[in-house]
N, C-alpha and C positions, 0 to 999 in steps of 0.2 A: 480429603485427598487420601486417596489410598495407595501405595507400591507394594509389590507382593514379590517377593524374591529367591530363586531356587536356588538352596547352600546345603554345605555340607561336600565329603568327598568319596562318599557311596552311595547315598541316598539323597533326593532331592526333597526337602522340605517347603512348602511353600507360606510365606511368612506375612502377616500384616501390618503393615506400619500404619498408625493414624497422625494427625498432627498432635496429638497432644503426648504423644508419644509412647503409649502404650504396643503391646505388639500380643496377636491373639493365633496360637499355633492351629495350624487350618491340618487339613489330612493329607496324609504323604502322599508327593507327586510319583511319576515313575520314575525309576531308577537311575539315576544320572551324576553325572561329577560335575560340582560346583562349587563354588566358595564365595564369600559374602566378599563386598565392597568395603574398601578404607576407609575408619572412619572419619579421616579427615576429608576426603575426598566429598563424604555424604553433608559433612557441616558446609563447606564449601559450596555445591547443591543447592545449598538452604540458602544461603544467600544470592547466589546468581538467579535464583527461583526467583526473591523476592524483586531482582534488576531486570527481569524479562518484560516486566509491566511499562519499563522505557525501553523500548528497543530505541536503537541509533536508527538515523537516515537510512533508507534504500531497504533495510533488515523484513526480510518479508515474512514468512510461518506458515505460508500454508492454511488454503483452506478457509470452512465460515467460522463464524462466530457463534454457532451455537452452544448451549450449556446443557444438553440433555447427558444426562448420565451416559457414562458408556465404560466398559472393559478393555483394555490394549493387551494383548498378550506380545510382546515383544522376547527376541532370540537373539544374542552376539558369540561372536566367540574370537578365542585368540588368548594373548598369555591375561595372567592375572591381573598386571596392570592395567590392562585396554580395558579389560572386561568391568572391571573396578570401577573405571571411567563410565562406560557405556551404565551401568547399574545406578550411577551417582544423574547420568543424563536422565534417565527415566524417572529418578527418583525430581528431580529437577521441575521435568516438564507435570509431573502432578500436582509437585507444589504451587508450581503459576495456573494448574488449572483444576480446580477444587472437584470438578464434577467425573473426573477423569481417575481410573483405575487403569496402574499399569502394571501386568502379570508378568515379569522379567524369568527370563534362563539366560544366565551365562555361564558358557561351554569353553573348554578346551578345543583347539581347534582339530586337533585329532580324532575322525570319526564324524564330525561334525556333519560333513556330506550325507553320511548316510543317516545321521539322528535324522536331517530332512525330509528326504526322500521315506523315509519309514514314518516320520511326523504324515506326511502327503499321503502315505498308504491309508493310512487309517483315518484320513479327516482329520486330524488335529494338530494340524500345519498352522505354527501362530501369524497372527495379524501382521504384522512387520518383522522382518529378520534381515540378519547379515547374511552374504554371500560372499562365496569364494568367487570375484570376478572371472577366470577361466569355464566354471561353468553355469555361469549364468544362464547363456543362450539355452545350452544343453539340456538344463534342469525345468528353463520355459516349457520345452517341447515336448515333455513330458508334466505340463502342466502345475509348476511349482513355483510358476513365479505370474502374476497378473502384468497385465499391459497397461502402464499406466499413463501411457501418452495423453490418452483423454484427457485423465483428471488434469496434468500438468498445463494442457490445449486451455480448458477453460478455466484452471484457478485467477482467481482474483491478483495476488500478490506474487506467487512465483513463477517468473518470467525464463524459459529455456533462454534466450538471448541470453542475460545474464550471469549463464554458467560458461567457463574456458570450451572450447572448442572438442579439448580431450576430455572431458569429463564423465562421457558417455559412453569413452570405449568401453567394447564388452559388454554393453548394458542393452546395444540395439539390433535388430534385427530386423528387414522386410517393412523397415516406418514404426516399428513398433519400438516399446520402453519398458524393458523389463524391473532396472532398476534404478534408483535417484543415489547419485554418489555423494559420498560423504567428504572424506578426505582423501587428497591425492600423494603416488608416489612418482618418483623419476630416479636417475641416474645421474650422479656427480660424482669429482673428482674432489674428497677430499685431503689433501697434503698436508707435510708435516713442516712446515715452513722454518723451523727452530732447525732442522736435521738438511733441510736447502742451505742456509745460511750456511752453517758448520761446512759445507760442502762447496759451497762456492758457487753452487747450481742455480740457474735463472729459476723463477719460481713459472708455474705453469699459470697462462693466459689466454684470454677468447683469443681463437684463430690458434690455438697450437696444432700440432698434429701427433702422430699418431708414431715417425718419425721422431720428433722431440720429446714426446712419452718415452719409446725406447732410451734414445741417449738419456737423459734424464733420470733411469732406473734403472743402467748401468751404474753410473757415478756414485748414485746412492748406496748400490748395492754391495754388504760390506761384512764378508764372514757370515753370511745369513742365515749357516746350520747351527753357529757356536749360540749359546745363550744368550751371548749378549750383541749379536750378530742384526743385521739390518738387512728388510727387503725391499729393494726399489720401488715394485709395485706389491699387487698383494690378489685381486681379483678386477675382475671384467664384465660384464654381461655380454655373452657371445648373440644375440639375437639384436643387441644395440650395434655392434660393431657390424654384422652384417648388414645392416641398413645403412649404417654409416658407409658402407663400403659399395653401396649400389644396390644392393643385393636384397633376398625376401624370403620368407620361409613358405609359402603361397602365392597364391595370385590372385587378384582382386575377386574373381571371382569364388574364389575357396575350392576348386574343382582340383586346380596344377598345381604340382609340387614344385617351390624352387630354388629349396634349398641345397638339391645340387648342382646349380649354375655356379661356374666359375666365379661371380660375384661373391655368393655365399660361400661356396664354401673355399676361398680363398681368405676370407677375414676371420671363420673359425680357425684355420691354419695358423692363420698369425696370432689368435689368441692362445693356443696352444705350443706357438713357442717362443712364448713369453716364458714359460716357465720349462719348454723341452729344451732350448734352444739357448736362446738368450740369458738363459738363467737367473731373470731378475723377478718369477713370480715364483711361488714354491709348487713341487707336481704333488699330485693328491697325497702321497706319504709324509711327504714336507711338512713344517708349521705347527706340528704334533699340540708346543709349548702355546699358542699362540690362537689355534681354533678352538678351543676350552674358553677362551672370551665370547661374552655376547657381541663384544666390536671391535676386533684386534687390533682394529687402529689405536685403540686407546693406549695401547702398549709402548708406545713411542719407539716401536724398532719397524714402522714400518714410512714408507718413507710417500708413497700415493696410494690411495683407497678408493675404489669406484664404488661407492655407498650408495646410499638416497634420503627419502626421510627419516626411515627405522632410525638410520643412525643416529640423526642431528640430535636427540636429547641424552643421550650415551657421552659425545664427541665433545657438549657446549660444556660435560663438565669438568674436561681435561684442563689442568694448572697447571702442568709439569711440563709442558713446551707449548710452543706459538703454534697455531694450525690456521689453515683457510679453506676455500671451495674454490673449484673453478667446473666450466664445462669441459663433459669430452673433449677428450683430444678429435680432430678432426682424421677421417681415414688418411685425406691429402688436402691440399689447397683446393675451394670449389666445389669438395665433397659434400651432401646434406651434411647437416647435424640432425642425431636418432637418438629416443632414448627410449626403456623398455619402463614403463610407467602406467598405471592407472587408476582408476577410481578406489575407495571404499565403499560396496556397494551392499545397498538397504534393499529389499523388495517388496511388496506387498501379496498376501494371500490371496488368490483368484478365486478364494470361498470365504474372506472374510463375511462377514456377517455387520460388523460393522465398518461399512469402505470409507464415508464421510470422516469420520473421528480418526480411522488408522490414518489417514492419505492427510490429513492433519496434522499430526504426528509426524510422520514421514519427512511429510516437507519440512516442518519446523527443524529438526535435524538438519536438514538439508543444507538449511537456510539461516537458518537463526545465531546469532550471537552467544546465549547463553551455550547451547553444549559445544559451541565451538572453543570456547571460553575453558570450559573445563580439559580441551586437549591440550589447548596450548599453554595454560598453567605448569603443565607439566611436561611443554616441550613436546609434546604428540601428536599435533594440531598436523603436520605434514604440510600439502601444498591445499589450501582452500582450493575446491573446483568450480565455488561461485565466488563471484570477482568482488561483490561489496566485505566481505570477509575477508578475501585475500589483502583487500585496502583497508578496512579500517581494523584490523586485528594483526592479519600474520607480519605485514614488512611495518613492526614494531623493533625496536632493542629485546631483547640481546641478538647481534649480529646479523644486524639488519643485512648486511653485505652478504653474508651464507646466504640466507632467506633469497634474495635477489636472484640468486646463482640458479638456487631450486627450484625457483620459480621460473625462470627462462628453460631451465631443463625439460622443467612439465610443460610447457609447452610445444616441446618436440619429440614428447611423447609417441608414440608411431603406433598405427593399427595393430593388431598380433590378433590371429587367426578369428577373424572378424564376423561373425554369426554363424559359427561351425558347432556343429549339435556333437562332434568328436573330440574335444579337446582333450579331457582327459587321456585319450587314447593315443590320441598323436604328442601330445609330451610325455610321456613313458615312452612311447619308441625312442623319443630326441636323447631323453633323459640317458636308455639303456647305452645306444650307440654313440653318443658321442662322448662317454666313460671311458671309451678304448681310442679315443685321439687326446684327450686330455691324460692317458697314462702312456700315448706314447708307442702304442701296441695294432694304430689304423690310422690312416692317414684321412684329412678330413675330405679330401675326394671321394677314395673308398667308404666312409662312412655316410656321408649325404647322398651319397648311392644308392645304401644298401637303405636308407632313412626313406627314400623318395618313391623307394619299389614297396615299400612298407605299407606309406600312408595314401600313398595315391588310391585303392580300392576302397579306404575309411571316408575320401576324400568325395567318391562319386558313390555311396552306399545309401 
């Protein structure tokens, strides 16, 4: 077994580990920012390695059984921790398979886009990588991501069926598969249940609305500029709330713009004054004290948080008051429930060299027990997007009840600009103009206006 791993925070090294534990310095890769994995996290590794040879019922992996030598060059990126993890999964899948060499980079997520696309310029696009789900489709069409639908069509063990429904936004395109997800995310509510009580306030429940949101983050809402002051709420995802409210940012077919139909931009409005208005969210100057947290919930002065997974291993380690999850509030009685969720998504190189061994690989990630093992150790696991993981791993203790919530969430996950080779383009428009409704400065009429004359020629280009 060999893993080879690029570290260091100016120069990437690339390093070999054997099983007996020697490590033999190879010649500098190109230039890149990295840092080595924790060495708990790699001892850990070592023994899930040694547990992969039992997998549990239904635990598929991907792929044949062959032993023929082969090379993985694998790519993740994201903060230190993920990436830690993802290093530790590589190091993982060598150990259970001896004949397997796995060439790891883990990246910063800044930049990362174009390390790719410059990886693809010059052929040296690795075997398996992480993608930024928004441009997946984008980055296919310019041929950086392989269609892996076949391989999935006829693998032996891993069954499309058996992944949630949501799993594959962003990943598909025209019948095709550009990537196989990993772990999922969603939109929840979660509250400060310690800081209800003290208040008298019913705690929020399936079927609330959006109506009860408000009152509820009034009540809460308590000197919220002073230091030691309290915000009802705290954020929203405005793209959930437009759904939730009938509404779309496109149109099925990706051509129409719609998000300025009175649907939509009616429900941006209302998220915008939460905080111009109603005064119970803070406007972008606000919270100074409080956005310097990686999860400002943690801070017990905020009273409801529409989070998702990032948060939950942040949130499970609060001692200092009672909290819980619930779903969106609902737009009104009747209305869908929407939330803005998707995969972690892996791809394979449409030049690998070795398809059989990566697409192996791949799915075992996908699929497998063991790296799933090593997320949720530490709380990172998110929402499984294949259901045998979701049942015999994630809706475990601790708070099996949260878990339950996030998983009902993901599943009402909603399409978001659905095989569009523009995405990047069309959220930087969103991004720019709807700055000036959340400061208060354009109303979201006029702004999904001005949004809609924008993206509509990127839409039909």
């Amino acid at each position: 077994m060999t893993v080879s791993t690029s570290t260091s925070t100016s120069t990437s090294t690339s390093t070999s580990t054997s099983t007996s534990g020697t490590e033999t310095s190879a010649a500098p890769a190109a230039p890149a920012t990295r840092r080595t994995y924790l060495t708990s996290l790699v001892t850990g590794a070592g023994a899930l390695a040694l547990a992969a040879c039992g997998a549990p019922a239904r635990e598929a992996g991907g792929g044949s059984a062959s032993t023929a030598p082969a090379k993985i060059s694998f790519w993740a990126r994201g903060t230190q921790e993920f990436t830690d993890m993802m290093a530790a999964i590589g190091k993982a899948y060598a150990q259970a398979n001896p004949h397997i060499t796995i060439d790891g980079g883990y990246f910063p997520s800044d930049g990362y886009t174009d390390r790719l696309v410059a990886a693809a310029a010059s052929d040296t696009l690795p075997d398996v990588y992480h993608q930024d789900s928004q441009n997946v489709v984008s980055l296919a069409n310019k041929g950086v991501a392989a269609d892996v639908a076949p391989l999935l069509a006829k693998d032996g063990k891993v069954k499309k069926s058996e992944f949630f429904p949501w799993a594959f936004l962003r990943a598909e395109k025209d019948g095709k598969t550009y990537a196989m997800p990993f772990k999922g995310t969603c939109n929840v509510i979660y509250y400060n249940q310690s800081m209800f009580e003290r208040t008298g306030v019913a705690l929020p429940k399936a079927g609330w609305t959006w109506a009860n949101y408000v009152d509820a983050a009034r009540k809460l809402t308590q000197n919220p500029t002073t230091p030691t002051g309290t915000w009802g709420g705290w954020s929203y995802d405005w793209r959930a709330a437009v759904w939730q409210n009938g509404g779309d940012v496109v149109d099925k077919t990706g051509k129409k713009a719609l998000i300025a139909d009175a649907a939509s931009a009616d429900a941006i409005q209302w998220m915008a004054d939460l905080a111009l208005k109603e005064r119970v969210h803070p406007q972008p100057a606000e919270g100074a004290d409080l956005r310097t947290l990686p999860t400002p919930f943690t801070s017990g002065r905020i009273g409801m948080f529409a989070g998702g997974e990032p948060d939950f291993g942040a949130i499970l380690k609060v001692t200092d008051f009672k909290w819980g999850a619930a779903p969106l509030p609902l737009a009104a009685a009747g209305k869908p429930q929407a939330s803005f969720g998707a995969s972690t998504l892996y791809s394979l190189s449409p030049k690998t060299k070795v398809q059989a061994p990566a697409w192996t690989f791949l799915a075992w990630i996908a699929t497998h027990q063991t790296p799933q093992s090593i997320l949720n150790d530490a709380a990172k696991l998110g929402v499984p997007p294949y259901k045998p993981i979701y049942e015999s791993l994630f809706l475990k203790e601790p708070r099996t009840d949260v878990k339950r919530v996030l998983g009902e969430m993901a599943n009402a996950n909603h399409p978001y600009l659905e095989g569009l080779t523009v995405v990047p383009q069309v959220e930087k428009i969103f991004t720019d103009e709807l700055k000036t409704v959340w400061a208060g400065q354009s109303t979201a009429r006029d702004a999904t206006k001005r949004i809609a004359d924008q993206i509509t020629p990127l839409l039909n280009s």
